[in-house]
C-alpha positions in Angstrom: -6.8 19.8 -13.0 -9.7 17.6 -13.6 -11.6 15.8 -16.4 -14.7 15.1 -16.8 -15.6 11.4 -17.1 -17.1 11.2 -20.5 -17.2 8.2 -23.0 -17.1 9.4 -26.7 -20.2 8.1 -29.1 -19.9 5.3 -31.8 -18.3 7.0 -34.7 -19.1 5.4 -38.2 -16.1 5.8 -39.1 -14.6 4.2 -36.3 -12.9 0.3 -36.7 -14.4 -2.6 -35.4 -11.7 -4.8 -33.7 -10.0 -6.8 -36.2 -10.9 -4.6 -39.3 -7.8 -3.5 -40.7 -5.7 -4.5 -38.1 -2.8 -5.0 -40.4 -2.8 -0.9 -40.9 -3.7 0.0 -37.2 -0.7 -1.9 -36.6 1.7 0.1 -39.1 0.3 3.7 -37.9 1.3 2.4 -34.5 4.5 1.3 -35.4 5.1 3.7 -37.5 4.8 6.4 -34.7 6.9 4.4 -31.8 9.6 4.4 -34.6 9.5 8.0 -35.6 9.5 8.7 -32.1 12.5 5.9 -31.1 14.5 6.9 -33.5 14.8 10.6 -33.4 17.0 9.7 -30.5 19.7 8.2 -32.7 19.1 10.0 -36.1 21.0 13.1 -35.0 23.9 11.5 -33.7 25.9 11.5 -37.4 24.6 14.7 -37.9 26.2 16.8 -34.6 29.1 17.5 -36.5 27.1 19.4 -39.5 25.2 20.8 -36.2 28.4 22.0 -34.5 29.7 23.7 -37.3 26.1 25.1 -38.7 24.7 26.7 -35.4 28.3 27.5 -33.0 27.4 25.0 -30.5 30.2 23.9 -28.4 31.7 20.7 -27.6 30.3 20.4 -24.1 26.6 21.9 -25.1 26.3 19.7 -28.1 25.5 16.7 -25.9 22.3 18.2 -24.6 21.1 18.1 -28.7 20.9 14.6 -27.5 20.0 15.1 -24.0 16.9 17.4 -24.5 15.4 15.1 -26.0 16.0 11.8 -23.9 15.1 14.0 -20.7 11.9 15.3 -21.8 11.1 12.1 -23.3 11.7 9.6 -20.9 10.7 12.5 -17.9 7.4 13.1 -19.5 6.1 9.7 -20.1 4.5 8.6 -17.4 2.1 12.0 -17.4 1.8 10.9 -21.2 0.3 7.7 -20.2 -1.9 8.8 -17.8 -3.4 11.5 -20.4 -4.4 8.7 -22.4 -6.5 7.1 -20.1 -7.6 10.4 -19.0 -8.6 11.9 -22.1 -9.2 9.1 -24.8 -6.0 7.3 -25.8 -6.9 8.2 -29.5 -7.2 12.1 -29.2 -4.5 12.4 -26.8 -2.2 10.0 -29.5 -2.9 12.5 -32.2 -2.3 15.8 -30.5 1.3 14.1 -29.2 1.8 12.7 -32.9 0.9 16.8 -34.2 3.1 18.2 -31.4 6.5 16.0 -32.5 6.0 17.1 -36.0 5.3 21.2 -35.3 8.5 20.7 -32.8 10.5 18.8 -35.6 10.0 21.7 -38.2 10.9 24.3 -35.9 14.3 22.1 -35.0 14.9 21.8 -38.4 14.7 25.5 -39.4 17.0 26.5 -36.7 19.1 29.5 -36.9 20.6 29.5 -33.5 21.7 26.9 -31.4 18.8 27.6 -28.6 16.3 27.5 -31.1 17.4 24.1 -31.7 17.7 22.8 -28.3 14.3 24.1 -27.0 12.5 22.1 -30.4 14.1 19.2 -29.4 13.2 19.9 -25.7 9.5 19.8 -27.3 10.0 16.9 -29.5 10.3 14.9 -25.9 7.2 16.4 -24.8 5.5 15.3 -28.2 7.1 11.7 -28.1 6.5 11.4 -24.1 2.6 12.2 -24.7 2.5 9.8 -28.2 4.7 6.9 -27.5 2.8 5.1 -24.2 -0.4 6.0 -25.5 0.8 3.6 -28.7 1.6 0.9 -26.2 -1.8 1.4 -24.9 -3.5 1.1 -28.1 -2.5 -2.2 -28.6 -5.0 -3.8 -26.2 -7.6 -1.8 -27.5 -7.1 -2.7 -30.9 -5.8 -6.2 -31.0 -7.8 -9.1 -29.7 -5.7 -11.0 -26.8 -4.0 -14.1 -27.6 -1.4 -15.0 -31.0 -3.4 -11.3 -32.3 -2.3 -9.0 -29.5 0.9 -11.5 -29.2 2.5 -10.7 -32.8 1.3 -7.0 -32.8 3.5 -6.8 -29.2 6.3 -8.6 -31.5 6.1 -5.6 -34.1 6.5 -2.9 -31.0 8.9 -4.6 -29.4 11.2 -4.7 -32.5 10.2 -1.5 -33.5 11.5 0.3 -30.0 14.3 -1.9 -30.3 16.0 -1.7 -33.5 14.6 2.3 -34.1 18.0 3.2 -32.4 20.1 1.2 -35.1 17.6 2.8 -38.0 18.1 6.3 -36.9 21.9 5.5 -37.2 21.4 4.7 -40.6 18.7 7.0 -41.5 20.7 9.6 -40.5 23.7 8.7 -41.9 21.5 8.8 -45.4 19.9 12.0 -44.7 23.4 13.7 -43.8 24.9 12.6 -46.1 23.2 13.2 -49.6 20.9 15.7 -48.4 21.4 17.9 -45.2 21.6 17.6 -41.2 18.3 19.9 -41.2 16.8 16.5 -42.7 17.1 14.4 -40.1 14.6 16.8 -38.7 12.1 17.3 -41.2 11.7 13.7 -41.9 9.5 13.3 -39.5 6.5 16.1 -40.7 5.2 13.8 -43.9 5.6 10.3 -41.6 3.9 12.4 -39.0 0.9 13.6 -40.8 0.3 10.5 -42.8 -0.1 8.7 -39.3 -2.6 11.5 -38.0 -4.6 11.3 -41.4 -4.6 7.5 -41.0 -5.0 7.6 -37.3 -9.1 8.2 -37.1 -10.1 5.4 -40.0 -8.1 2.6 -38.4 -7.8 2.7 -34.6 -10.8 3.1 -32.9 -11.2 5.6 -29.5 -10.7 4.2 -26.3 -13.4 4.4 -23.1 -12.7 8.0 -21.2 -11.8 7.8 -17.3 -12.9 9.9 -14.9 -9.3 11.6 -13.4 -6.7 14.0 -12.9 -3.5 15.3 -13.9 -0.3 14.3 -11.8 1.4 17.8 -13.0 3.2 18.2 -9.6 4.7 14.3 -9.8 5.6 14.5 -13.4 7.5 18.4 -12.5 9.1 16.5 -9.3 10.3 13.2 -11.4 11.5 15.2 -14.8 13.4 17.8 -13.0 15.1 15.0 -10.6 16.1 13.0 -13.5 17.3 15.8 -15.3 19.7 17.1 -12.4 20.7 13.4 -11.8 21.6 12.8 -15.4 23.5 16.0 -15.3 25.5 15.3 -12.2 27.1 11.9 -13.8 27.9 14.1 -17.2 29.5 17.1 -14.9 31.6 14.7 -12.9 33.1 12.8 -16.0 34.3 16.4 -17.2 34.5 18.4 -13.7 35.2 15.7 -11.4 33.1 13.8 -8.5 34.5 16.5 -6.0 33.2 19.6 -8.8 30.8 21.7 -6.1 28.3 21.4 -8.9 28.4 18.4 -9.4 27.7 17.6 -5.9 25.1 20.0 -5.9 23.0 18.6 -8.9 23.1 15.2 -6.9 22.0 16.4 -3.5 19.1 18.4 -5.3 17.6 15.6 -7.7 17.5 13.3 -4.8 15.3 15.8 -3.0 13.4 16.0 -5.7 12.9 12.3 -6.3 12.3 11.8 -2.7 9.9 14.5 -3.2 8.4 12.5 -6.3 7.7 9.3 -4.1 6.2 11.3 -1.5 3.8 12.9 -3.7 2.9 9.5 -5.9 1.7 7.7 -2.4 -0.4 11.1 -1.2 -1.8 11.4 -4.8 -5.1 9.5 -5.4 -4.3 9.0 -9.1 -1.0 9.3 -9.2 0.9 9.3 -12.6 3.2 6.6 -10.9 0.9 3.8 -9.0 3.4 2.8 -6.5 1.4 -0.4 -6.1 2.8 -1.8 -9.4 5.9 -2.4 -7.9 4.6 -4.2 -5.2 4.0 -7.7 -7.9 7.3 -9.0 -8.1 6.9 -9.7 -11.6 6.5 -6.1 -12.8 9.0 -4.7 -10.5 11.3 -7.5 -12.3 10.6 -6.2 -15.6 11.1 -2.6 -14.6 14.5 -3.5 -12.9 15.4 -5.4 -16.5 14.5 -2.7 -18.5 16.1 -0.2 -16.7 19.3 -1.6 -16.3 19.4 -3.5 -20.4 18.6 0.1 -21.8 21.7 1.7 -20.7 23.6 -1.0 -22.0 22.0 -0.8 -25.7 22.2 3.4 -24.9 26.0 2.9 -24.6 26.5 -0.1 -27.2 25.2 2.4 -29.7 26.8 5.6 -28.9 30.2 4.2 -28.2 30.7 2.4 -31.3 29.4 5.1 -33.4 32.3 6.7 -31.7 34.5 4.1 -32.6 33.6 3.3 -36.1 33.6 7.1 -37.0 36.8 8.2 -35.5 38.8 5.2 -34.9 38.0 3.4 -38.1 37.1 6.4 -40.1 33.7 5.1 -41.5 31.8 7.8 -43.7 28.5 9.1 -41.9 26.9 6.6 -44.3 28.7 4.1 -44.0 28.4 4.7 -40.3 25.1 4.2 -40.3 25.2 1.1 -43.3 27.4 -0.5 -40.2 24.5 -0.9 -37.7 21.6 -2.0 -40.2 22.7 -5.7 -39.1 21.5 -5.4 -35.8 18.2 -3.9 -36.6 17.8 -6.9 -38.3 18.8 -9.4 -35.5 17.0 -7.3 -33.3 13.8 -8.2 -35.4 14.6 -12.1 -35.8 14.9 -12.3 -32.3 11.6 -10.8 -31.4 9.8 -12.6 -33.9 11.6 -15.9 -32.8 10.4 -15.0 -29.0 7.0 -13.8 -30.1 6.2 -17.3 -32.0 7.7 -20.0 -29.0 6.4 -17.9 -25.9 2.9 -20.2 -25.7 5.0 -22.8 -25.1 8.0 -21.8 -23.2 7.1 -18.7 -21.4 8.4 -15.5 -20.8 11.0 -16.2 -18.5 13.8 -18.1 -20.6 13.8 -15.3 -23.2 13.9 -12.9 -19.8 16.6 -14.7 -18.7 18.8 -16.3 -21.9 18.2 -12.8 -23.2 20.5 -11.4 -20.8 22.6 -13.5 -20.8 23.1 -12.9 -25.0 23.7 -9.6 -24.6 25.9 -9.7 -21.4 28.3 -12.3 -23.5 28.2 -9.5 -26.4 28.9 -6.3 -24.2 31.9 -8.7 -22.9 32.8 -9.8 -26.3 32.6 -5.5 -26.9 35.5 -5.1 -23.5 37.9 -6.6 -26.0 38.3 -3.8 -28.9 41.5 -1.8 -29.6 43.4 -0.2 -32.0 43.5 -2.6 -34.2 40.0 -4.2 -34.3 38.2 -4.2 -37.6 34.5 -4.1 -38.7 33.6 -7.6 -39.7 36.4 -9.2 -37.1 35.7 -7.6 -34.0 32.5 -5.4 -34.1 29.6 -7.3 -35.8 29.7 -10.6 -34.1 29.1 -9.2 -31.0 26.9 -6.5 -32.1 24.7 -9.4 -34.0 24.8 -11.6 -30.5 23.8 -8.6 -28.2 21.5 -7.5 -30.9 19.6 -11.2 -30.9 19.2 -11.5 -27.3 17.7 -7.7 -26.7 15.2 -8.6 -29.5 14.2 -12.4 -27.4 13.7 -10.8 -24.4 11.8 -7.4 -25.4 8.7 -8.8 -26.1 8.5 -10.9 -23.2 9.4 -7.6 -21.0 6.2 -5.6 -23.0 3.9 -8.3 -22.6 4.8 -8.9 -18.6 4.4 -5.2 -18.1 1.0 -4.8 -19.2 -0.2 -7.6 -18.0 -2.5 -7.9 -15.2 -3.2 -4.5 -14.5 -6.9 -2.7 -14.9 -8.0 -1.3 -18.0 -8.0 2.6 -16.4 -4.2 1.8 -15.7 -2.6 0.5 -18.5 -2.0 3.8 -19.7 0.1 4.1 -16.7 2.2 0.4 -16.6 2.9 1.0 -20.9 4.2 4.5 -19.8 6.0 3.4 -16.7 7.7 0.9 -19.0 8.6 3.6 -21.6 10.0 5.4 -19.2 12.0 2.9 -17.3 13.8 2.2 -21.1 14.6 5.7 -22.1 15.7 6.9 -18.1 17.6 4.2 -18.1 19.2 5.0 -21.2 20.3 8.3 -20.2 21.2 7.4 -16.8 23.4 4.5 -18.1 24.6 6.3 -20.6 25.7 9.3 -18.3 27.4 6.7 -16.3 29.3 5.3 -18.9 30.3 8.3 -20.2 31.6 9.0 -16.7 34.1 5.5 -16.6 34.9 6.7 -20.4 36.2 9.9 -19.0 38.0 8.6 -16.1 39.5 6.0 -18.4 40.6 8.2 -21.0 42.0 10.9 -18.7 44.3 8.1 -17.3 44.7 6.4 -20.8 46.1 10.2 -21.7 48.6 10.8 -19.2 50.7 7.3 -20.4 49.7 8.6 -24.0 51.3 11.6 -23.7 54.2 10.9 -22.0 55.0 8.0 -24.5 54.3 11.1 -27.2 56.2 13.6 -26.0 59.5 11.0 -25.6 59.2 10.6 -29.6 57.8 13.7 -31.2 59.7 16.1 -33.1 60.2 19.5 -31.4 56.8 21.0 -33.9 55.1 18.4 -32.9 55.9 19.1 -29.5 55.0 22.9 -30.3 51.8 21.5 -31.8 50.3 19.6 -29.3 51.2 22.3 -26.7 48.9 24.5 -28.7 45.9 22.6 -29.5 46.1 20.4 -26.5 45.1 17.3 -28.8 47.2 13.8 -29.3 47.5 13.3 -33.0 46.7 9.4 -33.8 47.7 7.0 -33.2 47.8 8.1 -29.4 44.3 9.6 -29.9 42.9 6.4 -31.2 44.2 4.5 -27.7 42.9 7.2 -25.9 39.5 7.1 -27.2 39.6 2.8 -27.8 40.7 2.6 -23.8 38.5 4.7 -22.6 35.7 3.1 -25.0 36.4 -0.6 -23.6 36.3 0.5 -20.1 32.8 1.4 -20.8 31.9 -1.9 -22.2 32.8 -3.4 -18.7 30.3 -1.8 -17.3 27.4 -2.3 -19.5 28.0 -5.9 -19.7 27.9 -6.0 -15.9 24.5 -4.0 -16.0 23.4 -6.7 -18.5 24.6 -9.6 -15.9 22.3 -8.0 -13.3 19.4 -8.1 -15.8 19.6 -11.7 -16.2 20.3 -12.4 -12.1 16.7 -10.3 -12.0 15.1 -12.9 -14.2 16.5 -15.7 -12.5 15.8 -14.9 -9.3 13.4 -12.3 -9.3 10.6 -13.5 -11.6 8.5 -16.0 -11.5 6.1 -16.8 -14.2 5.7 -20.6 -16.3 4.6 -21.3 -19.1 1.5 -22.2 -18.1 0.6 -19.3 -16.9 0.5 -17.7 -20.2 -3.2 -19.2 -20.4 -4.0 -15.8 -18.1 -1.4 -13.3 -19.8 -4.0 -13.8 -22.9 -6.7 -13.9 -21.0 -7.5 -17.5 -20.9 -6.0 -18.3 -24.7 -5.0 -22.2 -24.8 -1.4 -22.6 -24.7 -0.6 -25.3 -27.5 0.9 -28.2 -25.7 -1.0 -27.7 -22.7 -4.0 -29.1 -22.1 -6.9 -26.2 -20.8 -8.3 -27.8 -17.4 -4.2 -28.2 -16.4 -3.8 -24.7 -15.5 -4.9 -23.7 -12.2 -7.3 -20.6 -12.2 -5.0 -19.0 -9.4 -1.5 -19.8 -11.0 -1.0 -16.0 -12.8 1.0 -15.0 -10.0 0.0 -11.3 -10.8 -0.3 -11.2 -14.6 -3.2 -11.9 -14.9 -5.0 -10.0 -17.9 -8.2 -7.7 -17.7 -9.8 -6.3 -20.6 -12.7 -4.1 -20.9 -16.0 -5.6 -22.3 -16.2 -5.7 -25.8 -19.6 -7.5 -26.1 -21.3 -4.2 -27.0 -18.9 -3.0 -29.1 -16.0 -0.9 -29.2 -17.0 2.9 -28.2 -16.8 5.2 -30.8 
């Protein structure tokens, strides 16, 4: 499929860069957080799901899952549409197509009706969240401009997880789990009403669609994320299991074959070839399914373990939105003088030290003695590094490809998420399993003969023994993320290689304070160096 190069006229109506910047910025926001946290808003709410539509306990994951796959699987053809099509158009049909999918999630009557909206709530969010990214350079004029509106993204995509904890603990709460659904239509539709009288349209490039790389790499992902949650239940010697391996590595063996024979592919391989990028890709990939598992196994915790209320749940996370957003704003107002790489680096290392600090819970942990320190340390070092990681990534590529590198970058974060999070869950469930059999042995050597009659019926520890269970199985999992967090940082040390005077070309030639102009080299961008399209002119309409 083919498009027509073809570069939209001047609109009247259309913004000048720098007129109303300040709202540009919130519809932008405002839709990467709609989008960001409709992963985490239903996760109070699958209870109220369970019981209102029959789902069962194994299915009800994929109320989750059909989202993060489509999402994530999706956004590199999402990118690519933007540069393809007009980032602006394309940006409004995504934001249209999340909100039509949210109201028919929300008036579900069956659980299939449900799972296919939130199946098409990924395709909206893959198709509106890069093209945000993307909007940015477009909008924003590079240096402390672009620098501060990539603070307010990155603490947007990073604290919408923690928000839709606690919106949807609101919404669940007083209203009703169909809620945390139709939410998003007003947000939605005030963002496409504001959409054409703030941000102006981008320049159209002459390509194609990459529909047979973007079938090859969501359908891979999607066995491969199913594999790791079948062999946590089934086993790693489950036939299926091994089955849904062998075929998504065929099919992402297929995806790379495809991506180097395409001639705009939706992936450009040759992004990974700057050390720099591939670094941040690596860093992303492996940091979101640590904050993928952080999240979902202490809203575990908290709810069952230490029997928080759904809103109350959510009330629990709303500090680490917060350090989430101090953090970015700290890293977005010292990186002119220190650069991206300590934030890269002493980012990691923050939230590696809270993930460890996580590996201790049991039992008996409380709240404020056990959870929120480390929460508010692993929260502080995701926020310093995550806008250091978005400004590297789109750095230094041309302006018909930074559709791609936002969306590549996107999609590294929320395939890594459910990746990590599928591999968590499957040390969790090897945990627990052997965290049962000591469990119920110790049970059965002190219950009363009902009690013995009752567990043999339901099959289900009463607590405490349920509680260890879950809190073994839980800390186990921490383990691991805070080692995928440790190899973050090792990729920052080692792998990048950026100083701080070589932010002069990440904003395109912008003095760095402290540093004198004729000190940096011309040649010292070691790959990031910044293009931007000619404004001279005038923005096209």
């Amino acid at each position: 499929m083919t498009a027509a190069h073809s570069t939209p006229p001047k609109s009247a109506e259309a913004p000048k860069r720098g007129h109303g910047s300040g709202v540009a910025l919130l519809v932008i926001a405002s839709c990467q957080l709609m989008v960001v946290l409709d992963i985490t808003i239903v996760n109070i709410a699958l209870p109220h799901i369970q019981t209102s539509l029959g789902f069962s306990t194994e299915s009800l994951s994929w109320v989750v899952n059909a989202y993060t796959l489509t999402f994530g699987g999706l956004l590199l053809l999402g990118g690519r549409l933007g540069d393809i099509l007009g980032r602006r158009r394309v940006f409004v049909f995504g934001v249209l197509l999340f909100v039509f999918a949210s109201l028919l999630g929300g008036l579900s009557q069956e659980a299939w009706h449900l799972l296919a909206a939130r199946s098409l709530q990924g395709v909206g969010g893959a198709i509106a969240s890069p093209t945000a990214l993307a909007l940015i350079t477009t909008t924003f004029r590079e240096g402390p401009e672009r620098n501060r509106a990539f603070g307010v993204f990155a603490a947007v995509s990073a604290g919408g997880s923690a928000i839709g904890l606690l919106a949807g603990g609101l919404l669940v709460e007083w209203l009703d789990w169909r809620w945390v659904l139709f939410v998003n239509v007003p947000i939605g539709l005030l963002i496409v009403l504001a959409t054409p009288r703030y941000i102006r349209e981008s320049e159209r490039h002459p390509g194609h669609f990459d529909l047979l790389g973007a079938l090859t790499s969501t359908l891979g992902m999607v066995l491969l994320v199913y594999g790791f949650i079948r062999a946590s239940e089934e086993g790693w010697s489950d036939t299926l299991t091994l089955a849904s391996f062998a075929a998504a590595v065929l099919l992402l063996a297929a995806f790379i074959v495809v991506e180097r024979r395409s001639k705009q592919p939706i992936t450009p391989l040759w992004m990974f070839r700057d050390r720099n990028r591939a670094g941040v890709y690596g860093m992303m990939l492996t940091l979101a399914a640590a904050m993928f598992g952080m999240f979902f196994f202490l809203t575990l915790f908290v709810q069952n373990v230490l029997h928080f209320s759904p809103l109350r749940a959510g009330l629990a996370f709303l500090p680490v939105s917060a350090i989430i957003a101090v953090g970015a704003g700290f890293a977005s107002q010292m990186l002119p003088r220190w650069g991206p790489k300590p934030f890269m680096a002493g980012g990691s290392v923050l939230a590696a030290l809270g993930l460890g600090w996580l590996t201790l819970t049991d039992v008996d942990s409380t709240y404020l003695g056990s959870i929120l320190g480390p929460m508010l340390v692993f929260g502080f070092g995701m926020g310093m590094q995550f806008v250091s990681l978005t400004l590297m990534a789109v750095s230094g590529v041309s302006p018909q490809e930074s559709g791609a590198a936002s969306g590549i970058l996107n999609a590294t974060q929320q395939v890594g998420g459910s990746l990590g999070l599928s591999v968590l869950v499957t040390v969790f469930g090897t945990a627990s399993r052997s965290e049962a059999t000591d469990q119920i042995r110790q049970f059965m050597s002190q219950a009363t003969p009902a009690q013995r009659l009752e567990f043999r019926r339901t099959g289900q520890l009463p607590p405490p023994y349920s509680d260890q269970v879950l809190t073994s199985g839980i800390s186990s999992a921490f383990v691991v993320a805070a080692v995928l967090a440790v190899v973050a940082a090792l990729i920052a040390v080692i792998v990048i290689q950026v100083r701080p005077d070589d932010l002069k070309r990440l904003q395109g030639g912008a003095a760095v304070p402290g540093v004198p102009a004729d000190s940096v080299p011309e040649d010292s961008a070691h790959g990031v160096a910044a293009e931007e399209p000619d404004t001279r002119k005038g923005p096209p309409g």
